[in-house]
Every structure is written in C-alpha cells, then in structure tokens.
C-alpha positions as CSV (number, residue, x, y, z in Angstrom):
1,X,-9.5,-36.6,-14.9
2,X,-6.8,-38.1,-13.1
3,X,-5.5,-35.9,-9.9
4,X,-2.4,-34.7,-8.4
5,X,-2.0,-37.2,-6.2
6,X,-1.8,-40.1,-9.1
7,X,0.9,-38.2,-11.3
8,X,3.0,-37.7,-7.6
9,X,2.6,-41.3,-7.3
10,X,3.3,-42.6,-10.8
11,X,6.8,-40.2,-10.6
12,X,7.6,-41.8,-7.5
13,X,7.4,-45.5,-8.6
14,X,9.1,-44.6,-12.1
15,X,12.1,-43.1,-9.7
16,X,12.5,-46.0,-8.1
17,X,11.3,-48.7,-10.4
18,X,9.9,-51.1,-7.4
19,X,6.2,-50.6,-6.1
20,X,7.6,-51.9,-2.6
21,X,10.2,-48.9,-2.0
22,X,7.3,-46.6,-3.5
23,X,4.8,-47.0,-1.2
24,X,7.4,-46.8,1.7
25,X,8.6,-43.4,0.4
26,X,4.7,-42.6,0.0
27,X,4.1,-43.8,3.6
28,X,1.0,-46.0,1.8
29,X,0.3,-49.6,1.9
30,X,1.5,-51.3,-1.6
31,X,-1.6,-52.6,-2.7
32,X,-3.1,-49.5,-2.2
33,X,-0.3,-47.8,-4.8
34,X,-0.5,-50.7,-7.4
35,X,-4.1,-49.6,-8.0
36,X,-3.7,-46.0,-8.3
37,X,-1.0,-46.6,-11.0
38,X,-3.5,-49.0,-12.3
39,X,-6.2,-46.5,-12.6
40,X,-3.7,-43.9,-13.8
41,X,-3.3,-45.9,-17.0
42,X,-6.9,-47.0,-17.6
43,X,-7.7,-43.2,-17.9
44,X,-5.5,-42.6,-19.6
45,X,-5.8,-45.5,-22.0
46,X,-2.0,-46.4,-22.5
47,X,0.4,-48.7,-20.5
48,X,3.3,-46.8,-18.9
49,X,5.2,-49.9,-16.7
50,X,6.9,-53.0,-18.2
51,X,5.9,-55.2,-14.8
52,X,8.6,-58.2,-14.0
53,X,8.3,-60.0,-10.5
54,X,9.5,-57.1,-7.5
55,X,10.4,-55.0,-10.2
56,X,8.9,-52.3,-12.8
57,X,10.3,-50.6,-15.8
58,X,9.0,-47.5,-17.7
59,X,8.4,-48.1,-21.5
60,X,8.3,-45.6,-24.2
61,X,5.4,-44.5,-23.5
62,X,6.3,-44.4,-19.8
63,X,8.7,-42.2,-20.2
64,X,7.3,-39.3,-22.5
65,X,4.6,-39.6,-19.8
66,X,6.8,-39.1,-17.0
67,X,8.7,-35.9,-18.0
68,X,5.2,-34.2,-18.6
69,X,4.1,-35.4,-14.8
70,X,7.4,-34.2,-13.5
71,X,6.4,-30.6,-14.7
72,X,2.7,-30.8,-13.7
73,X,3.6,-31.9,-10.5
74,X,6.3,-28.4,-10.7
75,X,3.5,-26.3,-11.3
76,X,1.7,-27.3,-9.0
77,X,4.2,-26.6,-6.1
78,X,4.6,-23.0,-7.8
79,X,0.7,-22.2,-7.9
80,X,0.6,-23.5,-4.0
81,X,3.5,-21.0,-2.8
82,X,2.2,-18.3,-4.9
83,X,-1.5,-19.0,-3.7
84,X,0.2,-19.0,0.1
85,X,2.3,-16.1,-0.8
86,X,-0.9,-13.9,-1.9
87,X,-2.1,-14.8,1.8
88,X,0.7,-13.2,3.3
89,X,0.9,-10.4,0.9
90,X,4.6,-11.4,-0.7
91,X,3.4,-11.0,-4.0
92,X,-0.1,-9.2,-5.7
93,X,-1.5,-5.9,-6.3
94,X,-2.3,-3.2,-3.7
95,X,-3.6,0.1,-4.6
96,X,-3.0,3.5,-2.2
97,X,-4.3,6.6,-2.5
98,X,-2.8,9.8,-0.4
99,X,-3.2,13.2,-0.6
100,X,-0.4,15.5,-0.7
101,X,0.3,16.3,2.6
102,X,1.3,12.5,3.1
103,X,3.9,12.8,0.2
104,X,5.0,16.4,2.1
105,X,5.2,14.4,5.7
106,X,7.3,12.0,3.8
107,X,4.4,9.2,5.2
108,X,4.2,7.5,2.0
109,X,8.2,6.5,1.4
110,X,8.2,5.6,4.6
111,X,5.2,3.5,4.8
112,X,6.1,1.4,1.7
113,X,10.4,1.7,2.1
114,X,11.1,-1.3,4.2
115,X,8.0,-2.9,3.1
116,X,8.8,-3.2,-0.2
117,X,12.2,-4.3,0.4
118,X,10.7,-7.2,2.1
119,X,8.4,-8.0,-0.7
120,X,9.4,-6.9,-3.8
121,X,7.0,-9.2,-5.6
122,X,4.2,-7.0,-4.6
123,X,3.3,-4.3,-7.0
124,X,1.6,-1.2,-5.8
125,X,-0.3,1.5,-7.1
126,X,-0.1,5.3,-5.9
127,X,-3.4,7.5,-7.0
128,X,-3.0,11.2,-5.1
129,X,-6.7,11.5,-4.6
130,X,-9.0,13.6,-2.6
131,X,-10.4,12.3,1.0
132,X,-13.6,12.0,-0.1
133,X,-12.4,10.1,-3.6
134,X,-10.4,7.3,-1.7
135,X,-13.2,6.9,1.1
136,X,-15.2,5.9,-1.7
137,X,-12.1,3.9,-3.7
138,X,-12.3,2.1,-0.5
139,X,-16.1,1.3,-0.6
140,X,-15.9,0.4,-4.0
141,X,-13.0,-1.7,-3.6
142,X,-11.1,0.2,-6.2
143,X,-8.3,1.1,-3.2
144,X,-7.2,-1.1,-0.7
145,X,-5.8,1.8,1.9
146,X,-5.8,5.5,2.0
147,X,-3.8,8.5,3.4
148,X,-6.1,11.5,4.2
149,X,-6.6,14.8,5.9
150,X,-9.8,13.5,8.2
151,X,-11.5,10.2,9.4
152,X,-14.2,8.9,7.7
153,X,-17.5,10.3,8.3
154,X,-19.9,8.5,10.2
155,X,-21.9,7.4,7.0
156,X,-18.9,5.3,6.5
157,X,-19.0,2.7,9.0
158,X,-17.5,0.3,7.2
159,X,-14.4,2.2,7.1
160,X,-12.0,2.2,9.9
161,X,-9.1,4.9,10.3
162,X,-6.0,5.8,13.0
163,X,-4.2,9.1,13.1
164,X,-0.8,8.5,11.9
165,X,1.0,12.2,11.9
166,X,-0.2,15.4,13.1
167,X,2.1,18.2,12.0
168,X,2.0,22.1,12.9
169,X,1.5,24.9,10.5
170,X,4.6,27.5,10.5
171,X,4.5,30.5,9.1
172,X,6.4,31.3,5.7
173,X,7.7,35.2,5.2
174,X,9.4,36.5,2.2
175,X,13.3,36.9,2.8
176,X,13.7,40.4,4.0
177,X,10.1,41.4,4.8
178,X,9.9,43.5,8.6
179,X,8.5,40.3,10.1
180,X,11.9,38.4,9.9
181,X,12.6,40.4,12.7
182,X,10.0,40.8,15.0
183,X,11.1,37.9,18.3
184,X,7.6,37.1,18.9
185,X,5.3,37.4,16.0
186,X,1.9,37.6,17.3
187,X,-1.8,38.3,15.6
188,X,-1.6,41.8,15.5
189,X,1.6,41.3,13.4
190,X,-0.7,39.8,10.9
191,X,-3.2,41.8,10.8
192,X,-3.9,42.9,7.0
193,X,-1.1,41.4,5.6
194,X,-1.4,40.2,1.8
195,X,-1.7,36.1,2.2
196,X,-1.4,33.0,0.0
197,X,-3.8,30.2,0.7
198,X,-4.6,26.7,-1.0
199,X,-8.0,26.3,-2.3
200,X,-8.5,22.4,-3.3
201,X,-11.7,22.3,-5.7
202,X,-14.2,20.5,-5.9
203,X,-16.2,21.6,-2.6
204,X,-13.1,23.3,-0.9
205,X,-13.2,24.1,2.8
206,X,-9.5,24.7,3.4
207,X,-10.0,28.7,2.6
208,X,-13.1,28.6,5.4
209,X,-11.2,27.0,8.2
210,X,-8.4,28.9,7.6
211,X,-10.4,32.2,7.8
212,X,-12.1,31.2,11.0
213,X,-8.7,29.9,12.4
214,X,-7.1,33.2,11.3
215,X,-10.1,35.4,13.1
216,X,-10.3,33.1,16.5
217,X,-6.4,33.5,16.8
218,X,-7.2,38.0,16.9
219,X,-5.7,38.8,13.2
220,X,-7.7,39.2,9.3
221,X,-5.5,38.0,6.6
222,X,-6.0,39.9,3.2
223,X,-6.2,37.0,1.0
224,X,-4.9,38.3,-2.1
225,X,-3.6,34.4,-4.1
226,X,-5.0,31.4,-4.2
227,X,-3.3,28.0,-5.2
228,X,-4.0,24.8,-5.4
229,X,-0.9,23.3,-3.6
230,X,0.9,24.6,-0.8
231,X,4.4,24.3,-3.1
232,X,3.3,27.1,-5.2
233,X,2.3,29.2,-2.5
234,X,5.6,28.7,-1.2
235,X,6.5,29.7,-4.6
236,X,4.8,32.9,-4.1
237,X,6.1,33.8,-1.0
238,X,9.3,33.6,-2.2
239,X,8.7,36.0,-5.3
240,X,7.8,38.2,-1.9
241,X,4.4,38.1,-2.8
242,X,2.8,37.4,1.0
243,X,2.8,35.1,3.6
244,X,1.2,31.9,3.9
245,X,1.0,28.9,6.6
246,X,2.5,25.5,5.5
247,X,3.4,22.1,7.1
248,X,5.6,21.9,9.1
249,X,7.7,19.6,7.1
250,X,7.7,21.5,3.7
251,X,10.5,23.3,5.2
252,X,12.9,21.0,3.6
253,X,11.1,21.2,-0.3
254,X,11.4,25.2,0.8
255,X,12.4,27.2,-2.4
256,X,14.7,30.1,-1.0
257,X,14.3,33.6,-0.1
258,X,11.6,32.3,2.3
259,X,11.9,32.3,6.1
260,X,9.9,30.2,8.7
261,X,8.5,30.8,11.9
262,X,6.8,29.0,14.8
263,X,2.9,29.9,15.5
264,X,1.9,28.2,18.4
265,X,-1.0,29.7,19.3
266,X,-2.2,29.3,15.7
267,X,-4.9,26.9,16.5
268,X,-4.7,24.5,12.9
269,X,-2.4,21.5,12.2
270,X,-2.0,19.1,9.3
271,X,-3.7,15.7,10.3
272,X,-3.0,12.6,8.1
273,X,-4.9,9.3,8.9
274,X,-4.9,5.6,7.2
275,X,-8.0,4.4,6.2
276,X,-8.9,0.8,5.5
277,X,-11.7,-1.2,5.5
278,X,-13.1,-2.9,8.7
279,X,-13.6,-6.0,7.1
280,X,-9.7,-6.3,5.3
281,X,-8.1,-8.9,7.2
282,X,-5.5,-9.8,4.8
283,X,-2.1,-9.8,6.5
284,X,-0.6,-7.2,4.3
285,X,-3.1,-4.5,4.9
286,X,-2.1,-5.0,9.1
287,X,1.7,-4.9,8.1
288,X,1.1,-1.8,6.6
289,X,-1.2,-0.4,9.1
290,X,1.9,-1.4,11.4
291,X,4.4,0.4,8.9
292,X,2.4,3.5,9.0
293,X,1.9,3.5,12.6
294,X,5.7,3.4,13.1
C-alpha cells in the first residue's frame, strides 16, 4: 500500500513535468524523489511517466492515475481539518441534559446562543432529565454536560460541578385575592392558606423541603394541589385556586390574573449548577463551562 506521501509526490512531478523543479517544490533531494515515484509504480504494477532527458511526461495511464491522486490527496486534507475541527469542538455531537428550571432561568439559550453561532457544525442534543438521571448520563457517558438543581453527591467523585444561577422564590397570588394588598406580607399572612406545590416523581423531595422551609419561616401552608411543573401551578393560581412560590424568572412565562411578590425572608432559592466530568478535557466542554459561567 502505497502512502500519502507518494500520491503528493507523484501529483507534484506530473504538475510540473521535471523531477528537478519537483523536488525543489518538495524541499527533497532529486534522487530521493525519482525513487519514490519509482516505487509508486512498482506497486502499483503500471508505468505512469514517459521519461526523456530533464524532462517527464504523463501517459495514459498517467493521467487516469493522476486525477484519482488529486482527489485522494483532497480527502485527505478534509478528514485532517475535520479530525482538528472535532479537537476544538467546531463540528461533532454533544449531548445536554437540564432540568426545567434551567429552561425557566433562560440558562440553556443562553449557554448554547453564541456558541452555536460560532459553530454551527456541532449538533447538540437536549434531554430534560432529572439530577439524579444526568449524573448518571454523565457516568455512563451517555451525556457530555448537565444542568441541575444540586452538585453531585459525594459518591460521584468523578463528577465535577460550579453553581451557575441562584434565583429567589416570589410568591404568586391570584389577581384580586386580600393579599395583593397587604405592604409587607409576612408568615402569619400565610398561615393556612390553600397552596400549589410541585411534586417531581420518582423519589420527590421538593414537597418536604418546602414544608420544612414553610414551617422554619413561622407559617403552615394547606397544601391542597399538587403538579408536576411549576407552569401549571402558575396555571392554578391564576384560576384563583391558591398560592404557590415560583422562580423568580417565571414572572415573564406568567399566565395573567396572577400577581407577584417578594419573600425575603423565605429561606429557599432555585440553584442550577453545570456538571461535567473531571476527566473531559475536550476544548468544547471548557467553552461551554465558560458560556455558562457568563
């Protein structure tokens, strides 16, 4: 099997038709070249030069020969850039998972906006996954970088993270319900009131730490509705069906008839952190660590 480095010499000498102004353009000794094409057509069993004194001319079989080379040798160059571009992460596959709150914090457009722009060769994949699904999508390899609610735990040491957006909870009331006009709502305000929360399933804990955040802050919420996303408790609240604490950026995706209020002595927040693995040190995955970090 003849290599690379034969056809690039072969095309070079049929270009110019004289071995001489070959091997200067090849930066080798002549000798040297005259062998290689030499060899070239022993392997391949077929003369491809008509040889006269300085000179050399391509006969038929030359030239069949050389248009084939020409588009090996193309190839080539196309494999090596797209072999250097999957190094620097212009071109490949990447998967991402998030969780909701990311889309909500509007983390995820913002991550992969510019980025893509920049490298619209690269095709990425979105999954909306639990935490606990893309820690293991990232030990398994199946994900490349995730968006969740919490660090990994620490029987996931092979899984680094960084807080990227913490956001408050504000408190969503039903258009024309009394507490639209208290100044200062407080916990006693609270106090009994019918509530929407989200339960995620499997293994949820969102209602517990809600309940223990609502009883260290002084107030018991009657938790009448549960949901499974915070857009249709919002949903509810409008229909004037409770309160409920949301993001604070879901103000904007707000249906209306629902008002919004500050807590800040409500002790819970939305956290959203990348996670990667510790051992990723493709280029991409620290651009976008970078993008996310912005």
């Amino acid at each position: 099997m003849f290599d690379l480095r034969q056809l690039r010499y072969f095309v070079t000498v049929a270009e110019t038709g004289n071995v001489g102004r070959a091997a200067e353009l090849l930066h080798i000794s002549q000798s040297p070249l005259s062998r290689q094409i030499m060899q070239l057509e022993q392997q391949l069993g077929v003369a491809l030069f008509e040889r006269a004194r300085q000179r050399v001319h391509l006969n038929a079989e030359g030239r069949a020969f050389l248009a084939e080379a020409r588009a090996l040798l193309a190839n080539a160059r196309r494999v090596e850039a797209f072999g250097r571009n999957l190094a620097s992460g212009a071109v490949g596959r990447l998967a991402i998972g998030y969780v909701e709150g990311a889309v909500h914090a509007g983390l995820v457009a913002d991550m992969l906006g510019q980025f893509h722009r920049e490298r619209p060769q690269l095709h990425i994949s979105l999954m909306s996954l639990r935490s606990a699904a893309q820690f293991e999508g990232l030990r398994q390899r199946t994900l490349d970088l995730g968006l969740v609610y919490s660090p990994p735990p620490a029987d996931y040491p092979e899984i680094a993270s960084m807080l990227v957006r913490r956001e408050p909870l504000v408190l969503a009331i039903p258009e024309g319900d009394a507490l639209t006009a208290v100044a200062e709502i407080r916990p006693p305000h609270l106090n009994g009131r019918t509530w929407i929360t989200v339960v995620r399933q499997p293994a949820d804990t969102n209602r517990g730490q809600f309940l223990a955040a609502c009883i260290e802050a002084g107030f018991v919420p009657d938790i009448a509705y549960e949901t499974a996303d915070p857009l249709t408790s919002l949903g509810l609240v409008g229909a004037g069906l409770g309160l409920a604490t949301v993001q604070e950026s879901l103000r904007r995706a707000a249906p209306p008839g629902i008002v919004f209020r500050d807590l800040p002595w409500f002790k819970r927040s939305v956290t959203i952190h990348l996670a990667w693995r510790r051992q990723d040190g493709r280029a991409v995955i620290g651009d976008l660590r970078r993008a996310a970090g912005q």
